[in-house]
FIZAKE-30224 format. One record per residue (C-alpha): residue number from 0; residue in three letters; x, y, z. Coordinates in pm, 1 decimal, decimal comma, always signed. Example, Ala and Ser with C-alpha at 12.3 -4.5 7.8 and 13.67 -1.06 7.14 Angstrom:
BEGIN
<torlum:0 lotor:ALA u:+1230,0 v:-450,0 w:+780,0>
<torlum:1 lotor:SER u:+1367,0 v:-106,0 w:+714,0>
# end
This chain:
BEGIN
<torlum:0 lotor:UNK u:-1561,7 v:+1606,7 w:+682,8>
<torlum:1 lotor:UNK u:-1291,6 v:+1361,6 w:+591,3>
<torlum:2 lotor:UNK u:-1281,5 v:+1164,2 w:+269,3>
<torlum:3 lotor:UNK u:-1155,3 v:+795,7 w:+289,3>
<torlum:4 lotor:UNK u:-888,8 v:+777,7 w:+31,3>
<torlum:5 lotor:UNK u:-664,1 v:+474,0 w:-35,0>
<torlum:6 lotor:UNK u:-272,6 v:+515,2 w:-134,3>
<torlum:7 lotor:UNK u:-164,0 v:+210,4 w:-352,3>
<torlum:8 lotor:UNK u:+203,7 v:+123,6 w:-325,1>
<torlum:9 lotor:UNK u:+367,1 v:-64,6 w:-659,6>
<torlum:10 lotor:UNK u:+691,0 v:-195,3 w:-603,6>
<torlum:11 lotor:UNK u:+971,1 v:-405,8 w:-833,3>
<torlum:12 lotor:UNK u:+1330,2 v:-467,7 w:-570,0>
<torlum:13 lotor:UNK u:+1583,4 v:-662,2 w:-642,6>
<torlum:14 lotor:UNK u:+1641,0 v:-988,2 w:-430,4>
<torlum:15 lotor:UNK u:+1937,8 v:-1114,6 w:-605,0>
<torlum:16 lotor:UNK u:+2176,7 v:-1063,1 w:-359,1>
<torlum:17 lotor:UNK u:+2188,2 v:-1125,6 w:+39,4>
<torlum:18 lotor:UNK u:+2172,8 v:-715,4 w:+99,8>
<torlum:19 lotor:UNK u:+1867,9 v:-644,7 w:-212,8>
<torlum:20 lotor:UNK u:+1659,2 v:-928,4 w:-4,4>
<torlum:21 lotor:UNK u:+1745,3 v:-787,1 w:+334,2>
<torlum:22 lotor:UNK u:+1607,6 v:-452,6 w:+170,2>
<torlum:23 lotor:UNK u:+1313,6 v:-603,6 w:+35,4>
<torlum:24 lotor:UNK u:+1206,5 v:-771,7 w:+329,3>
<torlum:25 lotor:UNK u:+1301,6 v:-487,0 w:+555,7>
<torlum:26 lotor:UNK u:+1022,6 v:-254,5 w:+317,5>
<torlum:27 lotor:UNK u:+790,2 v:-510,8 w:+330,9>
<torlum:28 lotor:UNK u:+788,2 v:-541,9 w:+675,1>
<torlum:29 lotor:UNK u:+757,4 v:-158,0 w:+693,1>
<torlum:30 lotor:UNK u:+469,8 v:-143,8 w:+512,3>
<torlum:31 lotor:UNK u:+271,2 v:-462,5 w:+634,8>
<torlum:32 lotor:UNK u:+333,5 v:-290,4 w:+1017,4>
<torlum:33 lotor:UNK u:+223,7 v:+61,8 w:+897,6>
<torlum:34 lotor:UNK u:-113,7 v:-82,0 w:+828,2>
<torlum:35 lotor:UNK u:-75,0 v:-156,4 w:+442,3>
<torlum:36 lotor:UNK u:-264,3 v:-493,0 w:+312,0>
<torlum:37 lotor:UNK u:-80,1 v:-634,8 w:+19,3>
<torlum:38 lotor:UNK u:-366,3 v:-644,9 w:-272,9>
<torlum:39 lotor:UNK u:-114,0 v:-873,8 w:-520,4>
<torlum:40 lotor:UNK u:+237,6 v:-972,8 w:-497,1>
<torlum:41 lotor:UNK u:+407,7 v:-674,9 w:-435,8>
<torlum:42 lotor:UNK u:+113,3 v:-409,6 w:-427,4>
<torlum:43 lotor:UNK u:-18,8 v:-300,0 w:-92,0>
<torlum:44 lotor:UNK u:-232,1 v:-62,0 w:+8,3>
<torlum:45 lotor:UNK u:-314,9 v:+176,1 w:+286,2>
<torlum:46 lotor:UNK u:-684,8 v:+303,6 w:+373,3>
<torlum:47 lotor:UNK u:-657,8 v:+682,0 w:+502,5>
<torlum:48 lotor:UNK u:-895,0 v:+917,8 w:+642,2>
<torlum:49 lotor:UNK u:-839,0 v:+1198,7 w:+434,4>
<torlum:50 lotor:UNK u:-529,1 v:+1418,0 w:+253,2>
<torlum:51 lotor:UNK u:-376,0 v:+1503,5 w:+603,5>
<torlum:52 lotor:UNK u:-362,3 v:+1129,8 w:+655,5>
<torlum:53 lotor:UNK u:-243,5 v:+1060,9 w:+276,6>
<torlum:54 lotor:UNK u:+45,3 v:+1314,8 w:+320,5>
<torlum:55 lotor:UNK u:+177,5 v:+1154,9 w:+652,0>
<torlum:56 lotor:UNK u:+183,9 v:+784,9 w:+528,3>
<torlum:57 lotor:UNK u:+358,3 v:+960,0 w:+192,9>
<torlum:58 lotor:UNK u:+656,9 v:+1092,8 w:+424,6>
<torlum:59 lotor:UNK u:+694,8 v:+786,4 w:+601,8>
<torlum:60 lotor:UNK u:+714,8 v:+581,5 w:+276,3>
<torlum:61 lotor:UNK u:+966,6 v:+815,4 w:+155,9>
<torlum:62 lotor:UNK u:+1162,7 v:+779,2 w:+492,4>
<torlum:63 lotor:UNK u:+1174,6 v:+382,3 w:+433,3>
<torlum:64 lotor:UNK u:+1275,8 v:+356,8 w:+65,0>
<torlum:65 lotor:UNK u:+1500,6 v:+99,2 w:+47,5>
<torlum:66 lotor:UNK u:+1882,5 v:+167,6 w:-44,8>
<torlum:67 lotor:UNK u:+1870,6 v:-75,6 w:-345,1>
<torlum:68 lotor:UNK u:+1775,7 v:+2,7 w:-751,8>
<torlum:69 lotor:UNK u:+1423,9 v:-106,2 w:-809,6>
<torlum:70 lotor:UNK u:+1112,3 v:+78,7 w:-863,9>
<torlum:71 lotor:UNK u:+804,4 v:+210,6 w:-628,9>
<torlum:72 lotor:UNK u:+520,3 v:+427,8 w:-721,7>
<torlum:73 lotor:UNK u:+215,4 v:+519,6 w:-559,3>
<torlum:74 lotor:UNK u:-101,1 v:+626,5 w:-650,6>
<torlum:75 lotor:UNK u:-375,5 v:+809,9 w:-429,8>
<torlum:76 lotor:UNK u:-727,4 v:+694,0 w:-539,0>
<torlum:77 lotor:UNK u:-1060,0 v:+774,1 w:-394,5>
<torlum:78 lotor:UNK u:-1238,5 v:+465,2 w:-184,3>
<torlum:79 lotor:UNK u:-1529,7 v:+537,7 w:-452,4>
<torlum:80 lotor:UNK u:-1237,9 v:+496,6 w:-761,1>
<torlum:81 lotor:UNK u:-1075,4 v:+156,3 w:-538,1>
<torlum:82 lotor:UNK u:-1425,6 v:+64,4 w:-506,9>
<torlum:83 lotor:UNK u:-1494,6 v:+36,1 w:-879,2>
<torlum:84 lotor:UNK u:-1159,1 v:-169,8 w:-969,0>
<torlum:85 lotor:UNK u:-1211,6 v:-451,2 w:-1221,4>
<torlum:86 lotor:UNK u:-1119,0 v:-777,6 w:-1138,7>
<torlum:87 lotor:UNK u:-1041,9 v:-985,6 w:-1453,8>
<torlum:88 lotor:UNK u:-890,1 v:-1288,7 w:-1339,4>
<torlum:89 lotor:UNK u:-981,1 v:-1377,0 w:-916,9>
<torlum:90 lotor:UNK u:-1129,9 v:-1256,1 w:-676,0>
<torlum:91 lotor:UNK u:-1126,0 v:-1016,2 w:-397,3>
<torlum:92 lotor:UNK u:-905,8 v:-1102,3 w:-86,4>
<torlum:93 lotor:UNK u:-1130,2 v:-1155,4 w:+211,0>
<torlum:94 lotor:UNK u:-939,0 v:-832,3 w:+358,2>
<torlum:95 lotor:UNK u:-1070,7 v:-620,3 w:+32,8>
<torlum:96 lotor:UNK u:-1448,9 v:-742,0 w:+141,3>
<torlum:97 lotor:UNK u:-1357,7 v:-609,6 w:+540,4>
<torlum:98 lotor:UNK u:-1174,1 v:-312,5 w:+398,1>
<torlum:99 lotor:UNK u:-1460,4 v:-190,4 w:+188,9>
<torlum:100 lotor:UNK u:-1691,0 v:-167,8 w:+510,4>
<torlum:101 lotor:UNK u:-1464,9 v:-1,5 w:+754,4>
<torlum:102 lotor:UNK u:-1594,9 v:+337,3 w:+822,8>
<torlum:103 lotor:UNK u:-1407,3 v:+373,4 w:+1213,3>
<torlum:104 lotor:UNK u:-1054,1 v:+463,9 w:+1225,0>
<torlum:105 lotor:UNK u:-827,0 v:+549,5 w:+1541,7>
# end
């Protein structure tokens, strides 16, 4: 039996010159077509069923860091840990509310 797990991406890139935003939009991009859902400006996130899943989306954000200085982290959270994230100023996106009740992946 899988576990749905979600893998948050955290990222700070420069965009001061023409190459950091090329970069930046370039990883963006990357992650927005590998299925990620950006949860705030410039934190995304990916559902996945299970580690096997979580491992394979790992590699492929390593294979896309951008060549720029900057900072990305990820963390791997249960959907039962995502699930219990405060909110202390908004709301949920209307993609958090659809997220939360997908239980059929491909």
């Amino acid at each position: 039996m899988s576990k749905f797990m979600r893998i948050l991406v955290f990222f700070d890139l420069p965009v001061v010159s023409k190459r950091e935003r090329k970069a930046y939009t370039k990883f963006r991009r990357f992650l927005l077509n590998d299925g990620y859902v950006m949860l705030q400006y410039s934190v995304y996130y990916r559902i996945c069923n299970g580690e096997e899943a979580v491992q394979k989306h790992m590699k492929r954000l390593h294979q896309n860091i951008p060549p720029v200085n900057g900072a990305i982290r990820t963390l791997k959270v249960t959907e039962k840990q995502f699930e219990k994230m405060g909110i202390l100023l908004g709301k949920a996106s209307p993609n958090e509310n659809i997220d939360s009740k997908i239980t059929d992946f491909f």
